[in-house]
N, C-alpha and C positions, 0 to 999 in steps of 0.2 A: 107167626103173627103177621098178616097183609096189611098195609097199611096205606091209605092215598092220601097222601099230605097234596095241600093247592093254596094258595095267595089268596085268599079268601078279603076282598076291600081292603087289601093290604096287608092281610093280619094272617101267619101260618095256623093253618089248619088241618083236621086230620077228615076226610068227608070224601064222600063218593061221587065226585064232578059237580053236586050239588050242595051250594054254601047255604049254609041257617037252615039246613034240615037233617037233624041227627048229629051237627059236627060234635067234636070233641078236639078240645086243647089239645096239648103235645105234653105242658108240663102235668096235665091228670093221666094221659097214658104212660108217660114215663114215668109218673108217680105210682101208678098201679105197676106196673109193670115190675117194680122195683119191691113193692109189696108182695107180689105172687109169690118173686126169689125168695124172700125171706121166711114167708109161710110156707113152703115147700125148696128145703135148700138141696134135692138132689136132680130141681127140675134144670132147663136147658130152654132157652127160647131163641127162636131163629127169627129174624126182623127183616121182612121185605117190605122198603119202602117205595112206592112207584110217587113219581111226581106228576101230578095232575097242570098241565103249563096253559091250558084254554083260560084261564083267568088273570095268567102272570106270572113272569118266572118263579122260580124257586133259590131260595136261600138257601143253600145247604150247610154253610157256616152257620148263618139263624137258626137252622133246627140242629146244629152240633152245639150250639151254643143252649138250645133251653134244653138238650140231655143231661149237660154239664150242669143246669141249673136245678138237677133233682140229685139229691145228693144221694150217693151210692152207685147210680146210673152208671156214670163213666169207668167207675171200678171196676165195676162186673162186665166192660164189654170184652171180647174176645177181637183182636186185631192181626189178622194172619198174616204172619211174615213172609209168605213164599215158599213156606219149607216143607216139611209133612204136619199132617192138619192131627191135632192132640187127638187122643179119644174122651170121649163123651167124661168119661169118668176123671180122667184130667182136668176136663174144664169144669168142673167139678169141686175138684179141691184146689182148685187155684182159685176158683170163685169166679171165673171166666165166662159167664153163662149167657151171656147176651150176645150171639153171633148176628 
């Protein structure tokens, strides 16, 4: 899942360089996002987020913080330690699925 988060008049957003056209919140995609896992528990999603900075930096605390604010979000993320990376089916039943 690609994602362009940008400062949108201050406010995080998920949108393609261009603010109030098509955006979408972060807590409806992390709230969807959280829905897909539970209607299909053997899926796996991979989250590339680019920051769009032509409008204004970026928070990366404020968007760690409104994942935390979708409850289940943070439990299912998958945080690599440096070590060998699980197999698929690992994160899986660990419930790990949010890389």
């Amino acid at each position: 899942l690609s994602l362009d988060v940008c400062n949108c008049n201050g406010i995080l957003q998920f949108c393609h360089n261009v603010c109030d056209l098509g955006e979408r919140m972060p807590n409806e995609v992390f709230s969807n996002t959280v829905q897909f896992l539970t209607d299909f528990p053997s899926e796996v999603i991979v989250l590339f987020i680019e920051a769009s900075i032509d409008r204004g930096p970026i928070s990366w605390t404020e968007l760690y913080n409104e994942m935390a604010a979708v409850d289940g979000f943070v439990d299912m993320m998958y945080v690599h330690d440096g070590g060998q990376w699980p197999t698929m089916r690992e994160m899986v039943q660990k419930n790990s699925r949010i890389v």
